[in-house]
C-alpha positions as CSV (number, residue, x, y, z in Angstrom):
1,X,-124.1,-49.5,-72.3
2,X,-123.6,-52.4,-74.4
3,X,-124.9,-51.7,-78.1
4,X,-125.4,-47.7,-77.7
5,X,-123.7,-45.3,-79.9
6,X,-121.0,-43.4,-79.1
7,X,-119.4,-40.2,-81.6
8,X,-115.9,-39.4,-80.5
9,X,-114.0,-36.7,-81.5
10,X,-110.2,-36.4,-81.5
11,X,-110.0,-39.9,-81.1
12,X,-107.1,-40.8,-82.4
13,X,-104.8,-40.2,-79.7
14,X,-104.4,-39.4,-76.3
15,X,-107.9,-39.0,-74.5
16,X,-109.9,-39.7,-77.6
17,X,-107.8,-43.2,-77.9
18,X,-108.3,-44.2,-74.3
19,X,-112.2,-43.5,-74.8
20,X,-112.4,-45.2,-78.1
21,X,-111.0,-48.1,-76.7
22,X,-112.7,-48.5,-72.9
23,X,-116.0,-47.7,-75.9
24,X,-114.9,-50.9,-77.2
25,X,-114.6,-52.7,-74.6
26,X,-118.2,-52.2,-73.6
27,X,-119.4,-53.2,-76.4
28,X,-120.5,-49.4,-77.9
29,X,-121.1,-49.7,-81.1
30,X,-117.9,-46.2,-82.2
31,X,-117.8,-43.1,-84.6
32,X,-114.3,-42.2,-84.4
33,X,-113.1,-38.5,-85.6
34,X,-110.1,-37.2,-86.0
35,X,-108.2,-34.8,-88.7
36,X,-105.3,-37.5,-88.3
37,X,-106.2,-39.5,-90.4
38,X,-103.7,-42.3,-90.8
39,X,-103.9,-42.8,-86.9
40,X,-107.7,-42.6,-86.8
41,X,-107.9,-45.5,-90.1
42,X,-105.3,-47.4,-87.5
43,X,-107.3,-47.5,-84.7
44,X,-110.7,-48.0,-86.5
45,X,-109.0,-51.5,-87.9
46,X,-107.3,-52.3,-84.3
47,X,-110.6,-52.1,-82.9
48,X,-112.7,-53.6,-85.5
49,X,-110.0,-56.6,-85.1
50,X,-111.2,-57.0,-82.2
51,X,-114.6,-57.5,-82.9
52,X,-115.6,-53.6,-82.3
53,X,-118.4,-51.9,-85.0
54,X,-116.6,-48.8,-86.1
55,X,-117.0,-45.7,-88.4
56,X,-114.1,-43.5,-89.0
57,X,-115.0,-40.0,-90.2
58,X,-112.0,-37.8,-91.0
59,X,-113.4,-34.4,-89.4
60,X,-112.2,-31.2,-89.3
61,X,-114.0,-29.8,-85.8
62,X,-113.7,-26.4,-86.8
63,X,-115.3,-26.5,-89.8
64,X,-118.9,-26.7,-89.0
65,X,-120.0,-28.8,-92.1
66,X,-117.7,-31.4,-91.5
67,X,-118.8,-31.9,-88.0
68,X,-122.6,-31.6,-89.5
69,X,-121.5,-34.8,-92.0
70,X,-119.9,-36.3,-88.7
71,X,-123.7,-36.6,-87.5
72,X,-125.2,-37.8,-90.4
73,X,-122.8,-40.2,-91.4
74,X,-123.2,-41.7,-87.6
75,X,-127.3,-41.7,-88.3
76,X,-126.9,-43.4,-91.5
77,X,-124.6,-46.1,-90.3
78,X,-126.2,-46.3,-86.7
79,X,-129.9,-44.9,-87.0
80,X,-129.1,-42.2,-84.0
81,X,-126.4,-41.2,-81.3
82,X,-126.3,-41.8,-77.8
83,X,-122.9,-40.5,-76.0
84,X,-121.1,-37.7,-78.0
85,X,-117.3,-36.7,-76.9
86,X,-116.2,-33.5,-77.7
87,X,-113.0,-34.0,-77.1
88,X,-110.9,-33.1,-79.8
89,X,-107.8,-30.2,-78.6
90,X,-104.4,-28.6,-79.3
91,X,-102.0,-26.4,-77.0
92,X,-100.4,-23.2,-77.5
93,X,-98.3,-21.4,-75.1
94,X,-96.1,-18.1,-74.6
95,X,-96.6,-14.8,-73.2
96,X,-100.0,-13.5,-74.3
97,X,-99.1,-10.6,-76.1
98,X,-96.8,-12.6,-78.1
99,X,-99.0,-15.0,-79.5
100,X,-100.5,-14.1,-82.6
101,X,-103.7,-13.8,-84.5
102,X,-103.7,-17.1,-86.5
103,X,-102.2,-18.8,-83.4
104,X,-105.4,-17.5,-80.7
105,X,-107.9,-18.6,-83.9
106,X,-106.2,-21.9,-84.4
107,X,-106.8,-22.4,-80.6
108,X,-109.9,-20.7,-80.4
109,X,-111.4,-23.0,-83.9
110,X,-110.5,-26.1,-82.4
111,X,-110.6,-26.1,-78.7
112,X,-113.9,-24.0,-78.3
113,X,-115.9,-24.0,-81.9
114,X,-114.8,-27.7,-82.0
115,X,-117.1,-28.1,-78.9
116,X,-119.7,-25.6,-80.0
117,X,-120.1,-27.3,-83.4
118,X,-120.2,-30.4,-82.0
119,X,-123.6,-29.1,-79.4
120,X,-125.1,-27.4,-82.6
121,X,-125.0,-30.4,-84.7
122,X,-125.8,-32.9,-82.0
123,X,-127.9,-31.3,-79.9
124,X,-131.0,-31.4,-81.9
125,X,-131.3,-34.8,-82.6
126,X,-129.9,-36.0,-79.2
127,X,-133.5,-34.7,-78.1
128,X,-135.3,-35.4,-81.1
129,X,-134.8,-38.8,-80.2
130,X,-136.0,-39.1,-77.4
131,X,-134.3,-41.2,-75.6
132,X,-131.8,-40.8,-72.6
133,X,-128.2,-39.6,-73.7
134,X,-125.5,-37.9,-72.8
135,X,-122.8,-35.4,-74.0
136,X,-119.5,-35.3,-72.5
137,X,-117.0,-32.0,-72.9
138,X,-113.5,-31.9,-72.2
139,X,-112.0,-29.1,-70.5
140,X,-109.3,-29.5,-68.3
141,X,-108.0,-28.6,-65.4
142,X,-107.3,-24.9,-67.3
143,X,-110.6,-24.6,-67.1
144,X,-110.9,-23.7,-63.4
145,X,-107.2,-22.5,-62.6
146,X,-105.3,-20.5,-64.5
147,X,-101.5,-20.5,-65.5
148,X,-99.1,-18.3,-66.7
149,X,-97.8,-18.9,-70.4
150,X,-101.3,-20.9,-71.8
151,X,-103.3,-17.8,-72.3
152,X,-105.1,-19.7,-75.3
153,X,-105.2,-22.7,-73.4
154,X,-106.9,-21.6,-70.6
155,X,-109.6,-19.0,-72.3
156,X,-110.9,-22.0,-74.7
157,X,-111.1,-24.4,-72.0
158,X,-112.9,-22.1,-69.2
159,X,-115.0,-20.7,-71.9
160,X,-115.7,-25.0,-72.7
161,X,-116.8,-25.2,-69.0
162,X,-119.0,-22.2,-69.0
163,X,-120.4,-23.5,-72.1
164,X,-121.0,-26.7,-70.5
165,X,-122.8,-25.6,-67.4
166,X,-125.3,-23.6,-69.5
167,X,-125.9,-26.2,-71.3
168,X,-127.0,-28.4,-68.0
169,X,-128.8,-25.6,-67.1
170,X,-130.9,-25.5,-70.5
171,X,-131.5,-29.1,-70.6
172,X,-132.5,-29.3,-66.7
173,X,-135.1,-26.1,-67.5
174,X,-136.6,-28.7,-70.7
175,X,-136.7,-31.5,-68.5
176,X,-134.7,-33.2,-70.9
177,X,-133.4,-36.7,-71.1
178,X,-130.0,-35.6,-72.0
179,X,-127.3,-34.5,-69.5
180,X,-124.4,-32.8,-69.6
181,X,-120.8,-33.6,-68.4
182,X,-117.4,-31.5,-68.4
183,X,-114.2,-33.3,-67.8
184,X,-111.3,-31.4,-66.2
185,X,-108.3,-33.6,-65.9
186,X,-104.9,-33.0,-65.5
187,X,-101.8,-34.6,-67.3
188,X,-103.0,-37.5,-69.3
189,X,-100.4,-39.5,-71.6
190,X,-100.6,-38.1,-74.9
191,X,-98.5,-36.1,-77.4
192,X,-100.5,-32.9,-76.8
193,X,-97.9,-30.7,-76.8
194,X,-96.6,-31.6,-80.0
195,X,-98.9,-29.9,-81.6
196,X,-97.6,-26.2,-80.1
197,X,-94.9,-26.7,-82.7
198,X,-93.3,-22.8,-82.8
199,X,-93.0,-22.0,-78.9
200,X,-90.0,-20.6,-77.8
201,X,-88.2,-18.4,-75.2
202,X,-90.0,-19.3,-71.6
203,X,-92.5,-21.3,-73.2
204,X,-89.9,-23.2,-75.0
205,X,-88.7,-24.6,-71.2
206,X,-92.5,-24.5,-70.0
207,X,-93.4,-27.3,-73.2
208,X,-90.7,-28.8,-72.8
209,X,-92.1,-29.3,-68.9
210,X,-95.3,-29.6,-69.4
211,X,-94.4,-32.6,-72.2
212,X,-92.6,-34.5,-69.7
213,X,-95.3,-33.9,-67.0
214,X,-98.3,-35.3,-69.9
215,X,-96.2,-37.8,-71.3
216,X,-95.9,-39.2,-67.4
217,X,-99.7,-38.6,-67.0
218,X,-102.8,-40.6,-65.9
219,X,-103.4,-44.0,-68.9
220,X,-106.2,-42.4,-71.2
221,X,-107.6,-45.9,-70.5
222,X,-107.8,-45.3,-66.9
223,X,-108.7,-42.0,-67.4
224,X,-111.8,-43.4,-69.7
225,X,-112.7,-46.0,-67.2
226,X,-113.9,-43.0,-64.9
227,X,-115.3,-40.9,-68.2
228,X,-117.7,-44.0,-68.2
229,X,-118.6,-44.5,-64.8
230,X,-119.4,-40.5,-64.1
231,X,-121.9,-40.8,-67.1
232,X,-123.2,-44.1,-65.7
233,X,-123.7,-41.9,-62.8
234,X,-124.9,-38.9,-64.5
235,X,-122.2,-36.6,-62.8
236,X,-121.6,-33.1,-64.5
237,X,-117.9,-32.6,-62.7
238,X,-115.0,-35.6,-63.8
239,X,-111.9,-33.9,-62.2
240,X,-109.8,-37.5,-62.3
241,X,-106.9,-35.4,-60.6
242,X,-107.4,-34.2,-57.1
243,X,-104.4,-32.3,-56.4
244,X,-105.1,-28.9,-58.2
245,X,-108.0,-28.1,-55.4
246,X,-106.1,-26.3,-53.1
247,X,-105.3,-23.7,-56.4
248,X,-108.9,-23.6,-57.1
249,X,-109.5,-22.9,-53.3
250,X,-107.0,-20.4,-53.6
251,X,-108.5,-18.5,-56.7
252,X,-111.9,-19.2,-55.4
253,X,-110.8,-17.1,-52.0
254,X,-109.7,-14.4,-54.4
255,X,-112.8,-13.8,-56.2
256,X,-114.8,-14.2,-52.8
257,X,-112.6,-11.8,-51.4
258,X,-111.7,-9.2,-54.2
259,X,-107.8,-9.7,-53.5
260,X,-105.6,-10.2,-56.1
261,X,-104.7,-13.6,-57.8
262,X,-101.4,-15.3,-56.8
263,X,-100.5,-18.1,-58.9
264,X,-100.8,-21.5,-56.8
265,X,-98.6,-24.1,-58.6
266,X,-99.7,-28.4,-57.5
267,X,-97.0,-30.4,-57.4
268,X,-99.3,-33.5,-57.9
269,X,-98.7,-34.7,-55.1
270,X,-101.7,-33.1,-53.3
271,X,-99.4,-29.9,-51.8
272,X,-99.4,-26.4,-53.6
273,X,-97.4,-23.2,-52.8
274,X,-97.9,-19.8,-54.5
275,X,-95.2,-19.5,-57.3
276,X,-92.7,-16.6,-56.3
């Protein structure tokens, strides 16, 4: 992959980080995003330290011009795009009804119009081009099982994955040479949750869970290491965590079935019960 482009979004932290800097490693030439933009002018200097051809772009994913700049500021520094990341995310949790309207459209602008802005400004040149490339999603594993309390969470991020197999379905029909992946993981080290800055009551205790659980999670480097090698292999599913299956079995028996949903909880450890 050595010398190919690759546009990163959210990559300042977390995820984004880890993929930034495995990017590096193999010698991809970066376009970094991020709204943070102290940490994302911190991390373009660490890398270009190392020896690492970087752009940082301050972008705004939910604002459609900003992630149309994004693009053109990559083509004028790099002449075109090869891997785009759409990676950028926030959390919000609490009972549904009690989330409100600028809360859902926060979630809603980043976690899903992030992604769709990114495929409407990318997309056209990734095949205008010409050339293989390949777009990588991130969902998580929200986007196949559901949970109580993330109600926000887990509509933009199963809405990401039904976006994302449409896509793969649109660019098989066109016989394209891009392709298409999702990621789904599960807790990966980052500060995530410290952007759900005014939960409280049971979703207080559930953050506070949940931060512990992500803070404890998978190395974004690791968890970039097998980003890389799924594109290298041109898979569309990266689920990095294993144990959540026997939930998705669970919800998949439901649906097959037409019995109501019980909540299956993992333990990460590869058992799961039904939560009482």
């Amino acid at each position: 992959m050595a010398g190919r482009v690759a546009v990163i979004t959210g990559a300042a932290s977390g995820i984004g980080r880890g993929l930034a800097e495995e990017g590096a490693r193999q010698g991809l030439r970066l376009v970094l995003a991020d709204i943070d933009e102290a940490a994302l002018r911190a991390l373009a200097a660490q890398l270009q330290g190392q020896g690492s051809e970087v752009l940082a772009c301050v972008t705004d994913v939910a604002d459609p011009e900003q992630v149309a700049r994004l693009r053109d500021a990559a083509v004028a520094r790099f002449a075109g795009v090869d891997l785009l990341f759409n990676n950028a995310g926030v959390m919000q949790t609490g009972y549904s009804w009690t989330i409100d309207a600028r809360q859902w459209q926060r979630m809603l602008d980043i976690n899903l119009k992030g992604v769709i802005n990114g495929i409407h400004a990318f997309m056209p040149l990734l095949l205008e081009q010409g050339r293989p490339a390949h777009v990588v999603n991130t969902a998580s594993l929200a986007g196949l099982v559901s949970s109580p309390l993330m109600a926000p969470y887990n509509v933009t991020k199963q809405a990401v994955v039904a976006l994302s197999e449409t896509l793969h379905y649109e660019l098989e029909q066109l016989g394209a040479q891009v392709a298409v992946s999702v990621l789904c993981p599960g807790p990966v080290a980052s500060a995530i949750m410290a952007s759900d800055a005014v939960a409280e009551g049971p979703a207080a205790a559930l953050n506070a869970l949940l931060d512990d659980s992500i803070r404890a999670g998978m190395a974004p480097r690791a968890l970039a290491e097998l980003v890389f090698q799924a594109v290298a292999e041109k898979r569309f599913w990266i689920l990095p965590h294993k144990f959540f299956k026997p939930a998705l079995e669970q919800r998949l028996r439901s649906i097959l079935d037409e019995s109501n949903p019980r909540f299956v909880m993992a333990d990460g450890q590869g058992d799961a019960h039904a939560a009482r």
